[in-house]
N, C-alpha and C positions, 0 to 999 in steps of 0.2 A: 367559610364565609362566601356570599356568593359576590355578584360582582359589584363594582362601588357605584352607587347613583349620582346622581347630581344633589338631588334635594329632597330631603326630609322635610314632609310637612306635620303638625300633631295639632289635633283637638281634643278639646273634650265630648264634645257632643255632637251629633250625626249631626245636625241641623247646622251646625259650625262647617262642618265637612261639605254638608254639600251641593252647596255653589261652587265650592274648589274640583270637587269630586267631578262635576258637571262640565266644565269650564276645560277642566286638563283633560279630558275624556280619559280617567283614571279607571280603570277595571277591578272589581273586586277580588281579592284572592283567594282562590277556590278550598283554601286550607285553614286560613284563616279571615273570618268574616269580618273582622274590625281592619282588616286593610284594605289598599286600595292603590293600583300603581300602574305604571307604564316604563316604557323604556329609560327615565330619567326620573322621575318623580315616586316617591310614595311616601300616602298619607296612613296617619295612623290615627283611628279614634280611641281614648284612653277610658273615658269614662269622666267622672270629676273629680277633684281632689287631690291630693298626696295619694298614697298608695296607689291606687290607679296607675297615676302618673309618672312614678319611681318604676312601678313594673312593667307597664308597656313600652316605656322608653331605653328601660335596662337592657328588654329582651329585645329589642330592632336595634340597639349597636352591637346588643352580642354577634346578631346573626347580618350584619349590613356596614356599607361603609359609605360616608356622604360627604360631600363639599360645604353644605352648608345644612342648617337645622330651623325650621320655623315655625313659633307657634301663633295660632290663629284663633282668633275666640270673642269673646263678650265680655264686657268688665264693669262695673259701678263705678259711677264718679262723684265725687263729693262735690262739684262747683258745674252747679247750675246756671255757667252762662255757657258751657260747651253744650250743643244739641246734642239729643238723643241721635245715634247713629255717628258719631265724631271718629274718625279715624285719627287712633294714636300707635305709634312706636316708640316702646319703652324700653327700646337698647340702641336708638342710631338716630341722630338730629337728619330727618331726611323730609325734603322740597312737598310730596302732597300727602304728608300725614303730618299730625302735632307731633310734640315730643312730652308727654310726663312721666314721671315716677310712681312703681306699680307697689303696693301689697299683696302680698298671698296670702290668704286668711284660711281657716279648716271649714269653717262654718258661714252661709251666707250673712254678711255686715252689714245690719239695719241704722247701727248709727254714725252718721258720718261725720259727728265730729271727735269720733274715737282714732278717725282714719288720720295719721301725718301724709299721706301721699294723695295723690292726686288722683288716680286709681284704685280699685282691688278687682281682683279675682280669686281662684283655688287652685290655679296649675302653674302661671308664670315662674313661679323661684325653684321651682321640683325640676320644669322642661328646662330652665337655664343649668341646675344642679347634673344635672345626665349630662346633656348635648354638650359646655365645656368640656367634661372630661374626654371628649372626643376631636373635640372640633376649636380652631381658636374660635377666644372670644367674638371675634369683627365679623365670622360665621353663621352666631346663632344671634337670631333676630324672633321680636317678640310684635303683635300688631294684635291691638286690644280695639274692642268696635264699643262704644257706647253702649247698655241696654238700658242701665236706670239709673237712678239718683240715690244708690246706696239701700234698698230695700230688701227686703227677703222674698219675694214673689217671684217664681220662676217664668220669664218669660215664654209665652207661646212658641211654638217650635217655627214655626211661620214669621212669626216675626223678628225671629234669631236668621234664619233665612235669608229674608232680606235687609236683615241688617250686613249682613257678610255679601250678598250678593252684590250691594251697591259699593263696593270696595275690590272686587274680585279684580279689577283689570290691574288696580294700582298695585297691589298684594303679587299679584301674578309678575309684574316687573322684575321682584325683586329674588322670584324662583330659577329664572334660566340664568 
């Protein structure tokens, strides 16, 4: 194992990454392309989904050790009075984000009134499923950005972007 970091970040998608990527001045790893780290930090891009995200997150605590685990991302919401771009944390009642409860779905969910939660995505219950077994609960924290209103269209990479960028300082608080 090498030495233990501070903080695990995980996305699923570059465009997720990197405002973070940008922000922590995180360097890519020359061995492996889908990371991205510094003296304390390192991100990992998984891809979407379960599998993805069971395996890149397997293989970084096989080979890493961290204080805390965060994942960072995009999500659909069923209640259309929170704006697009709403920051929520769906594991800590905390001062400049909401708080709701998240679904992890296989497949993007078009209808939202099949949704009970407040939320969905495809990686939240997999990255919480890994980083417990690692890390205590109060540890690993989850920050979901608004993109849509429960549809199957995949956002523009650009506008995933800045959806994450206009959160990057608040998200960043909760890294060191």
């Amino acid at each position: 194992m090498s030495k233990p970091l501070k903080t695990l970040i995980h996305t699923a998608l570059p465009s997720e990454a990197r405002p973070l990527i940008q922000t922590l001045k995180l360097q890519q790893n020359s061995f492996f392309p889908k990371i991205y780290e510094n003296d304390e930090t390192l991100l990992v891009i998984s891809g979407m989904g379960k599998a993805n995200t069971l395996e890149a997150l397997t293989d970084i605590f096989q080979s890493y050790t961290f204080e805390r685990a965060i994942n960072v991302g995009i999500a659909g919401c069923r209640d259309e009075s929170y704006e697009i771009g709403t920051l929520f944390c769906t594991t800590h009642d905390l001062k400049k984000s909401h708080e709701g409860d998240i679904t992890t779905v296989e497949q993007p969910l078009d209808n939202k009134e099949a949704l009970e939660t407040l939320l969905v995505d495809m990686e939240c219950e997999h990255f919480l499923k890994v980083a417990s077994k690692h890390l205590p609960k109060e540890q690993c924290m989850v920050f979901k950005v608004v993109s849509d209103y429960c549809n199957t269209s995949i956002p523009k990479k650009s506008f995933v972007i800045e959806l994450i960028q206009k959160h990057v300082q608040t998200i960043q608080g909760y890294i060191k």
